[in-house]
N, C-alpha and C positions, 0 to 999 in steps of 0.2 A: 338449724334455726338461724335466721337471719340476723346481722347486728341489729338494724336499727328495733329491735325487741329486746333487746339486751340495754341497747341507751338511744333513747329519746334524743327528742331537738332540743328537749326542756333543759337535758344533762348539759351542755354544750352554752348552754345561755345564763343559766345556774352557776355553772365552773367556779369555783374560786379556788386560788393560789395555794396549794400546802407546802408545808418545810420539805415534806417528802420531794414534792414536785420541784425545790430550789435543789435541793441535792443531786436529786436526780441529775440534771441538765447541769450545775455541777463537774457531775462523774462523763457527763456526755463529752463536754469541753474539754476534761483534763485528755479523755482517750482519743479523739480526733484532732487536740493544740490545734485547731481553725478557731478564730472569733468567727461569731455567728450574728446576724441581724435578730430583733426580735420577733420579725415573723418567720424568721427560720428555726429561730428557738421555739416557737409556738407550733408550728407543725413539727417538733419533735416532741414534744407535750402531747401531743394529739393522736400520735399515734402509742406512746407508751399507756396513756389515758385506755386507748381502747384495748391494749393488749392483758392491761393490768385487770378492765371489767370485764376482759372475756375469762383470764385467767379465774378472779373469784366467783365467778357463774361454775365454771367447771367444779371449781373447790365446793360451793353451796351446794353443787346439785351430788357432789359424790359422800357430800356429807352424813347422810342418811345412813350409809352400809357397805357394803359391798357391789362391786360392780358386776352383775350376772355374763358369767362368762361359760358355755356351756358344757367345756370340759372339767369345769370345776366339782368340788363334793361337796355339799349342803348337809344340816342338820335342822331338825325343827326349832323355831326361836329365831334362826339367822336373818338380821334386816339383809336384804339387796334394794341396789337399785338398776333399772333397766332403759339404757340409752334407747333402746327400739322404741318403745312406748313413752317416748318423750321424759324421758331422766324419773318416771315415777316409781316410788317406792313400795316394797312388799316386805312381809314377815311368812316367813317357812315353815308351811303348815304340817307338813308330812315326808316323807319321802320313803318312795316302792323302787323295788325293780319293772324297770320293763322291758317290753318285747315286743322286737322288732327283728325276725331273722335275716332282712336287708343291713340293719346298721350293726348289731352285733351287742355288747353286754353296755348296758348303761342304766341308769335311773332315770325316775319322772319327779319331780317334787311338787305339789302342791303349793302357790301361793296367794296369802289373801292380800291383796291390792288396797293401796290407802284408800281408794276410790268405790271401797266396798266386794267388785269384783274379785272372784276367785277362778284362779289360772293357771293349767299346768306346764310344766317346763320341764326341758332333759335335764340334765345330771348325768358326769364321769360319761360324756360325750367327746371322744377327742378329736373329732374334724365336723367343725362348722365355720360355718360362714363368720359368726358373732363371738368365737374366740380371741378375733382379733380387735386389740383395743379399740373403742369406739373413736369415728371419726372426731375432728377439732370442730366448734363450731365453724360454720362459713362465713369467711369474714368479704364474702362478692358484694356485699351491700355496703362495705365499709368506702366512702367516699371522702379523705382529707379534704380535697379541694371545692366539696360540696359545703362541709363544715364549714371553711375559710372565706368560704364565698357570703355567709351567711350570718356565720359568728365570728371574725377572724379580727373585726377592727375590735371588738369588744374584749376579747380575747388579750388583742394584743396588748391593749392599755391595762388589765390587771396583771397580766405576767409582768410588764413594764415597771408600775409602781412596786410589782412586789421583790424584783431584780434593783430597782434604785437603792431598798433599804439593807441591802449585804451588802454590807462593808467588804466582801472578802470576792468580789465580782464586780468588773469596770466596764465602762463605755467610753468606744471611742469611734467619732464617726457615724454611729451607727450599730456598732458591732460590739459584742459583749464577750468578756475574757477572764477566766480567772485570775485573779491577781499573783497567785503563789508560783504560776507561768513565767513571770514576766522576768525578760534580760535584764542585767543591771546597762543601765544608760548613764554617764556620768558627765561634768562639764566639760571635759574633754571632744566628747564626741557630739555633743551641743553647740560648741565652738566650731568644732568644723563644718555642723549644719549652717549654724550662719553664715559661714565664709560663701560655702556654696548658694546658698540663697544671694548673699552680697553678689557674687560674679552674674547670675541672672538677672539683677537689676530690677526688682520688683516684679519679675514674673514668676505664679505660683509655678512650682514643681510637686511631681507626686513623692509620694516615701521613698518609694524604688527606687526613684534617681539621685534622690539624699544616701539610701544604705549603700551606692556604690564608693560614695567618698567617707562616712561615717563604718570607720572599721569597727564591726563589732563582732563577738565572738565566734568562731566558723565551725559550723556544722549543725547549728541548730534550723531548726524548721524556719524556713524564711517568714511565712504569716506571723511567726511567733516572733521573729526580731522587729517584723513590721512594726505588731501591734505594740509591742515594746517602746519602739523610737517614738510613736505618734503618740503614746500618754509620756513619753517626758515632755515630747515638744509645746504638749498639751500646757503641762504643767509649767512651759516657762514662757515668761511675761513678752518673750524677745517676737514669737512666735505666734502667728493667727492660721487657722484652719480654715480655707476660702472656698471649700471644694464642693458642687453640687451634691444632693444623696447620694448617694452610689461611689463615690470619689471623693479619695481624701488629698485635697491637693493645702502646701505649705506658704507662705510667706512671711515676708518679715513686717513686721506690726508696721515700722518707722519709712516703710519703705510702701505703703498703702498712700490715696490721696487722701489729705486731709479733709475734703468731704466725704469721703467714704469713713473716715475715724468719727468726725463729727458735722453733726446735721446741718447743711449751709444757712447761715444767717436766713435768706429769703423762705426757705422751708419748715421755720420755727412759730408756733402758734401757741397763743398768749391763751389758753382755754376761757370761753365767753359761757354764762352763764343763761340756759335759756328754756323755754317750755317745747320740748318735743310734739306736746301733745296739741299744739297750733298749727300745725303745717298741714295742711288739706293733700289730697289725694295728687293734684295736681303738681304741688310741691313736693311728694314723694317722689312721683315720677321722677322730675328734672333734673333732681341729687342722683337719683342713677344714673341720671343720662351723661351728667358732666362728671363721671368717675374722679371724684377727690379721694386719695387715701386718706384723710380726716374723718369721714364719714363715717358715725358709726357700722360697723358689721352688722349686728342683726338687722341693722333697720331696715339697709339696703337691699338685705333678700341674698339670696343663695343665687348664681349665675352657672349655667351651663358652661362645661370647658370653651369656649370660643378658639377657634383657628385663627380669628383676625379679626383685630378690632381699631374703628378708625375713631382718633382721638383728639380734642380742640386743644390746644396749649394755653396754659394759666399763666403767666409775666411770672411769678416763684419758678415754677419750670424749666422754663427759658433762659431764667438768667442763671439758676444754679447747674444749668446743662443737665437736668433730671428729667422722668418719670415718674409719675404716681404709680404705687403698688393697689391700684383700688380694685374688689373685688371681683370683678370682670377682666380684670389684664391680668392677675398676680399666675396666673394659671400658666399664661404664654411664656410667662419665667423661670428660672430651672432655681430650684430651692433644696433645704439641707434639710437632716435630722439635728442640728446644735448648733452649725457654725450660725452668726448672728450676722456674716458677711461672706458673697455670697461672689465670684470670679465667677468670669463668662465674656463671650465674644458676641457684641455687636456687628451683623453685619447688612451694608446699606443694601436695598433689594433692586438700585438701579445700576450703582459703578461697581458694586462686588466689593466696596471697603471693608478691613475688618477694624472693628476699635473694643479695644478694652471695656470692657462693662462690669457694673458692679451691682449686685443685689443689697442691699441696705433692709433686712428682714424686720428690725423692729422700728423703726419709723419707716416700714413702709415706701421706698422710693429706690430709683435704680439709678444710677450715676454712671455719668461719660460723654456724654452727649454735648458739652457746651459749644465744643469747634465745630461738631458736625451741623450745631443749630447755627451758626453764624457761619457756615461756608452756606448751607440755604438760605439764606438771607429770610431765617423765619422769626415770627412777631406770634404777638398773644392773638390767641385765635386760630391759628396758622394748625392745616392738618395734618397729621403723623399718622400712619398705616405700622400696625406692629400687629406680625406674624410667627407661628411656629417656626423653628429653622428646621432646617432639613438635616440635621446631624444633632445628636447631646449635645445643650453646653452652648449652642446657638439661638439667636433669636433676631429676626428680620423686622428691620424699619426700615420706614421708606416715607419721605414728602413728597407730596402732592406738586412738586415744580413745576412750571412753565418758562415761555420765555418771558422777560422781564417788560409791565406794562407797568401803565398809572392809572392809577384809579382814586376815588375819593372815600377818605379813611378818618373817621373817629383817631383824633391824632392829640396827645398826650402832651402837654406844653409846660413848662416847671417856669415860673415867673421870678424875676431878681427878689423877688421876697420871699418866697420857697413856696407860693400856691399855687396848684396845682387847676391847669386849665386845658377844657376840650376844646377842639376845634373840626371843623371837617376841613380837608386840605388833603389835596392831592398829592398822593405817594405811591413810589417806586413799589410793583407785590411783582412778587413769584413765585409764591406759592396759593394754591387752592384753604379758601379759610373758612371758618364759622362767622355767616354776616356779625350776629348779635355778640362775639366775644371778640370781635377782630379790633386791636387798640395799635396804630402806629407811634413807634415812641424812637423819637430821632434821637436822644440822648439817655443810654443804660444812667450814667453818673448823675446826672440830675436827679434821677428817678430817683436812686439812691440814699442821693441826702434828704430827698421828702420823706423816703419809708423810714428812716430813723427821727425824722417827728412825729409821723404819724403813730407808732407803738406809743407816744403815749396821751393822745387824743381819745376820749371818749369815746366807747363804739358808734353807739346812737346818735353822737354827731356827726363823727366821719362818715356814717350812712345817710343820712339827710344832707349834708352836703356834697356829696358824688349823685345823689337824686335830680337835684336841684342844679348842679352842672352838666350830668347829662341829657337831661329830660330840655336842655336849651338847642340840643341838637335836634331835634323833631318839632314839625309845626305842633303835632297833641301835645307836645309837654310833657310827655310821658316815659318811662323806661322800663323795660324788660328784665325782669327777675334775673335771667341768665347773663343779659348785658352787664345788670349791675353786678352780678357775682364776678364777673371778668375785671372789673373796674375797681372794686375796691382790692381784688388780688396785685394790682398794680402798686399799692399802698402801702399792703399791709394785710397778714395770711390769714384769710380768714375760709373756714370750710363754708357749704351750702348753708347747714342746717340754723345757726345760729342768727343768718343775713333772712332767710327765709320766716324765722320766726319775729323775726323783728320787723320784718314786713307786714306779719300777719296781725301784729298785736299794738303797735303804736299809732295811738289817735291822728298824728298828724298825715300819717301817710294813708293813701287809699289807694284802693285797690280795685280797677276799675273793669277787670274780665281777664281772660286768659292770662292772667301773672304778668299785668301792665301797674306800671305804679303810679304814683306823682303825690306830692307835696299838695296836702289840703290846709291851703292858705287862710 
C-alpha cells in the first residue's frame, strides 16, 4: 500500500506540535550533540511523523487476530488476519484434513471473511511462500522534499513557536541545542574573546577563530563547544552577532559604527498622520517606484527577487552614506535568522573596491557608503545600480559616472536667515541622475542647520512652501509629485505616502493631470 493512503496532504497541513514531537527531537539532539536549524529539525519530524503512522497502521491492521501464516494450527473461533487480501479479517469456521499427495499432511480451514465471503485456507503447511512475515508497507511514495516543498514554511513556524516555549532548548544563530549539552563558558574565557576581537579591530570573526584562542575544555565535540561559546557571547552585552543566516560571525558592540548602533539623525522620521485611502492608483505606482523603506509593506506589494536594481538617491541617503532596505532591494542583501545587524562587503562593480557594509534589519537601511558617495561626487537624484555579488556575503554597486560636465541643476541655496531657496544654475555632474529628483546642493552644513528647523515646522506648511518654491522653476508653475518628494527629503524625512496624501486632500493645492501640482491661489 502506498504512503500517501496511509497520510494525506490534509495530515501535513493539519500537523500540530506534540510534547511527544519536542522530546522526541530532544532525544534526536542529545544523540547526534549537532545543533540543528529548524528546518532540519522539521525534516526530522517528518520522517519520524511518517515512521510512527506507518508503524500504528501495522499495529491497527494486526489488531484484529492473528497474522495467517500457513504453517500454522488453527482452531474454530480463531480471529486471523490476512496481509494477501489487504490486511482483512476472518473468524475460523472449521478445520479438516486434506489431500494433496503432491504437498504431503496438512489441513484446510474454513474461513468466514468480515466481508461476508467464505474462503478456504491450508493449515500445518510447512513451506509456502506466506510463511514469511508479511512485507512493510512501501514507503516509494514517501517524498520529504515534496512535503517541504509544500508544507515546510508552515511547518517550520509551528515547530518554531512550539521549540521557543522549552525552557530546556536554545537558539542560537539559527540552530537549536539542548541546554543540558552546553560547556560551561565563564568570564575568563569572555575576556579572552574580547581581547581577540580588540586585536581585529572591529572586523567580525567567526566562533572557530575565537575557540582557537578561548581555551575551553579538550575533547568534547567541537559543534558542542561551538554552540556553547556563541549563547555565552550571546548572552554578554560586550558582544553583537553580525553574521548573515548561515554564518555566525562575532564583534564587539563598541567597536561597530555608531550609525550602525543608531539610526543617523537624517534617516529619522517624526511619523505624520494621514488617509491612505487618498492616494489614487497613480500614487501607488510612484511609492514603488521610488523604493522608500518607510513605505508601508503591504501596500507596496510583494516584488519578485530582482538581480539588479537601478535606484535615484534621496539627500537622507546621501548624506548618512546609506541605502533603503525597501521591498524591492532588501532581497539583493544577505540577511539573518536574529542578528538585528547584519556584516557584509560592499563591492564597487567598476574599480573592484571592497568596503565594509552594514545591514541595519529593523529600520531597514544598509550602511557604509558615505566616502564611496563623495568620491563620486554623487547628489540627490544621482543613480546607483545594486546587484547580486558573485560570492555569499557580497553585494555590487555601482554609479552611473561619466567624465565631469555642467549642466543646469535645480540647485539648493540656504540664505543668511536660514531660508531655503531654488535656483537653476549650472553645475559640475558626473554622474547619470533622475531629471525630476536631481537637487544640486553646494553646501552639506547649510542644509544641516535648515533640517533642524525644519523638524519642527508644520508638515502642511513645509509642503506648500517647497510647492511654491519649486513650481518658480518652470514657466507652468507647476511641480511633480516625485520632484517634490526629492525636495522636501532635503528638509526633512518624510516617506511617499503621507506627501502624496496631502497632496491629494488639501483644498489649496491642485492637481492638474499626471501628478503635477501647484498652489490654487
Amino acid at each position: 500500500m502506498a504512503v500517501e493512503s496511509i497520510i494525506s496532504s490534509d495530515y501535513w497541513k493539519e500537523l500540530q506540535i506534540t510534547p511527544q514531537d519536542i522530546e522526541f527531537l530532544h532525544n534526536h539532539l542529545f544523540e547526534i550533540e549537532t545543533p540543528l536549524t529548524t528546518r532540519e529539525l522539521t525534516t526530522v519530524l517528518i520522517h519520524e511523523r511518517n515512521r510512527a503512522e506507518h508503524f500504528a497502521l501495522q499495529q491497527r491492521r494486526q489488531a484484529g487476530g492473528r497474522i495467517y501464516h500457513p504453517k500454522d494450527t488453527y482452531q474454530a473461533g480463531d480471529e486471523l488476519v490476512f496481509p494477501a487480501f489487504d490486511w482483512k479479517r476472518g473468524r475460523v469456521l472449521e478445520a479438516r484434513a486434506g489431500r494433496n499427495p503432491d504437498v504431503g499432511e496438512f489441513e484446510v480451514i474454513a474461513v468466514q471473511m468480515e466481508d461476508g465471503d467464505k474462503r478456504l485456507f491450508a493449515s500445518k503447511l510447512a513451506v509456502h511462500a506466506l510463511n514469511e512475515e508479511p512485507a512493510s508497507v512501501e514507503t516509494n511514495d514517501f517524498d520529504p522534499d515534496a512535503i517541504l516543498r509544500v508544507h515546510g514554511h508552515a511547518l517550520d513556524k509551528k515547530l518554531e513557536a512550539s521549540l521557543q516555549n522549552d525552557e530546556n532548548i536554545l537558539r542560537i544563530a539559527g540552530r537549536w541545542f539542548p541546554r543540558a549539552l552546553l560547556i560551561s563558558v565563564n568570564v575568563g574565557h569572555l575576556n579572552l574573546a574580547e581581547a581577540v576581537l580588540d586585536m581585529a579591530g572591529g572586523e567580525p570573526l567567526p566562533t572557530n577563530a575565537l575557540l582557537k584562542d578561548v581555551s575551553l575544555p579538550e575533547g568534547v565535540n567541537p559543534k558542542l563547544a561551538e554552540f556553547s561559546l556563541n549563547l555565552a557571547l550571546q548572552e554578554d552585552g560586550r558582544f553583537d552577532e553580525v553574521g548573515p543566516a548561515g554564518e555566525v560571525l562575532w564583534c564587539l558592540r563598541r567597536l561597530e559604527p555608531e550609525e550602525v548602533r543608531e539610526t543617523p539623525m537624517h534617516l529619522r522620521y517624526s511619523p505624520i498622520e494621514y488617509d491612505r485611502n487618498a492616494l489614487d492608483d497613480e500614487m501607488l505606482a510612484l511609492e514603488k517606484q521610488l523604493d522608500d523603506e518607510l513605505s508601508d509593506d503591504d501596500s507596496t506589494g510583494r516584488h519578485e527577487e530582482a538581480r539588479e536594481v537601478t535606484l535615484a538617491l534621496i539627500y537622507p541617503h546621501l548624506r548618512a552614506g546609506t541605502l533603503p532596505l525597501s521591498n524591492r532591494i532588501r532581497s539583493l542583501f544577505p540577511t539573518a535568522y536574529e542578528s538585528p545587524r547584519v556584516r557584509f562587503t560592499l563591492v564597487d562593480g567598476k574599480t573592484g573596491q571592497r568596503i565594509p557594509g552594514w545591514v541595519v534589519r529593523q529600520q531597514k537601511y544598509v550602511y557604509g557608503l558615505r566616502d564611496w558617495y563623495k568620491a563620486n561626487a554623487l547628489m540627490p537624484g544621482s543613480l546607483v545600480v545594486i546587484r547580486r555579488g558573485k560570492k555569499p556575503g557580497e553585494v555590487i554597486i555601482e554609479a552611473k559616472t561619466h567624465r565631469s560636465t555642467k549642466d543646469w541643476l535645480k540647485t539648493v541655496i540656504v540664505g543668511a536667515d536660514g531660508g531655503v531657496v531654488f535656483a537653476m544654475l549650472k553645475q559640475p555632474v558626473s554622474a547619470e541622475f533622475n531629471d525630476r529628483m536631481a537637487f544640486a546642493i553646494p553646501s552639506f552644513e547649510a542644509v544641516d542647520q535648515v533640517w533642524r528647523q525644519e523638524e519642527r515646522r508644520p508638515f502642511e506648511q513645509l509642503v506648500v512652501n517647497l510647492i511654491r518654491e519649486t513650481s518658480k522653476l518652470t514657466p507652468q508653475g507647476h511641480v511633480h509629485a516625485q520632484e517634490l518628494y526629492s525636495a522636501i527629503n532635503i528638509v526633512r524625512r518624510v516617506p511617499p505616502a503621507p506627501l502624496f496624501a496631502l497632496l491629494a486632500t488639501k483644498p489649496e493645492i491642485q492637481h492638474i493631470g499626471d501628478l503635477y501640482f501647484r498652489i490654487n491661489e
